[in-house]
C-alpha positions as CSV (number, residue, x, y, z in Angstrom):
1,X,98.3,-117.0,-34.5
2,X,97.1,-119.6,-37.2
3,X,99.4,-122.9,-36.5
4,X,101.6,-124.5,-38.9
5,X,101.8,-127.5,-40.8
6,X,104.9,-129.6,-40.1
7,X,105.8,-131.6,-42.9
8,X,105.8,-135.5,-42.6
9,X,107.7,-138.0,-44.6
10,X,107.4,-141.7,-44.6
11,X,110.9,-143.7,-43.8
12,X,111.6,-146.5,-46.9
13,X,113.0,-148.8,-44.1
14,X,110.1,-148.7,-41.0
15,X,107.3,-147.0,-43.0
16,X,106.4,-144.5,-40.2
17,X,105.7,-141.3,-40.6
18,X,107.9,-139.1,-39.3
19,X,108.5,-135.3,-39.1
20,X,110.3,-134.4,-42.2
21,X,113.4,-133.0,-39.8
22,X,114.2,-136.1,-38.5
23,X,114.7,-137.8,-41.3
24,X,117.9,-138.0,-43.5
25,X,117.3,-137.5,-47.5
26,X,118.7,-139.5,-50.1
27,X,118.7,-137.8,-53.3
28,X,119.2,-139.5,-57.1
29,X,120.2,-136.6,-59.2
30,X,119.5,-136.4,-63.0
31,X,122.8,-138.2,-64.0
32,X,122.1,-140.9,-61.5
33,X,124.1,-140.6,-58.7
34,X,123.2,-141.1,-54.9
35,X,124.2,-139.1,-52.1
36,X,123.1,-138.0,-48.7
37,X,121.1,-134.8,-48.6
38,X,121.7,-132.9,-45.0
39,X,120.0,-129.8,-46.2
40,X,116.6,-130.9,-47.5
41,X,117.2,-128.7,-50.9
42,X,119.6,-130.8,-52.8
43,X,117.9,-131.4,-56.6
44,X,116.7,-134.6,-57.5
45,X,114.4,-137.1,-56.7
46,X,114.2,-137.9,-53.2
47,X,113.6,-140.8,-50.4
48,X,113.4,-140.0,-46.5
49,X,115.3,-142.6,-44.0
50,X,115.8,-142.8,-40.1
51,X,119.3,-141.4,-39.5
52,X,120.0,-145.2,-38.1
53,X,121.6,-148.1,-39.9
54,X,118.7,-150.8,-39.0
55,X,116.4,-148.4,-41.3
56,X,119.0,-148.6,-44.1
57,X,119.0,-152.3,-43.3
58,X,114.7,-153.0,-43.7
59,X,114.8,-150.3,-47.2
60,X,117.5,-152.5,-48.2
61,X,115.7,-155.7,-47.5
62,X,112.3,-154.7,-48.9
63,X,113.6,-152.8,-51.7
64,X,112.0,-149.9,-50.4
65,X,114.6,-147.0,-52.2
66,X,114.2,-149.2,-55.6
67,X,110.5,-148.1,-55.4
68,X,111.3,-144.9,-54.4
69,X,113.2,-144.3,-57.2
70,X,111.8,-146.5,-59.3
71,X,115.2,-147.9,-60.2
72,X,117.8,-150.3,-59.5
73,X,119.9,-148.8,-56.6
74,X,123.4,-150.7,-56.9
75,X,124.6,-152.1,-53.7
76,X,127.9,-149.6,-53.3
77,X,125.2,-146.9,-52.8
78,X,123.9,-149.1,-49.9
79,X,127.1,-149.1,-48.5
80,X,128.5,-145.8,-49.0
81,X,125.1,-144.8,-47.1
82,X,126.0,-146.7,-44.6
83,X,129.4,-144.9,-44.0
84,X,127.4,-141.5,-44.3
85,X,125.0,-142.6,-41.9
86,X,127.5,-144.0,-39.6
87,X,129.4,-140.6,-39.4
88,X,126.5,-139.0,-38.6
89,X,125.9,-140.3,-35.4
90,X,129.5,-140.7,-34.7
């Protein structure tokens, strides 16, 4: 049986590459809003994180979801991520 690919996707905070299930999507949709993508299929443009709050921290220090997105990401988003994140793992 012919074995398959698993999809990586770099983290904006640590830069690793990291199976595509671990990490948590943040997803810009056409109007411009942010929000946390659990299922992977949300529409938008998307930026892959560690489901921990020191990766929000380095993408936040290096800018790394302004590249992403290639936009200004105002600094509630960063902080309503933070409450998503922080619910996540309880």
């Amino acid at each position: 049986m012919k074995q398959r690919k698993i999809p990586l996707r770099k983290c904006t905070g640590c830069q690793e590459m990291k199976n595509k299930k671990e990490l948590i999507r943040i997803v810009r949709s056409d109007e411009g809003e942010f929000s946390v993508d659990t299922t992977g299929k949300k529409a938008g443009r998307g930026a892959y994180i560690c489901p921990n709050v020191e990766c929000l921290e380095k993408a936040k220090k290096s800018k790394g979801l302004e590249r992403s997105f290639k936009s200004a990401v105002p600094a509630e988003v960063y902080d309503k991520l933070r409450e998503e994140l922080e619910n996540l793992n309880g």
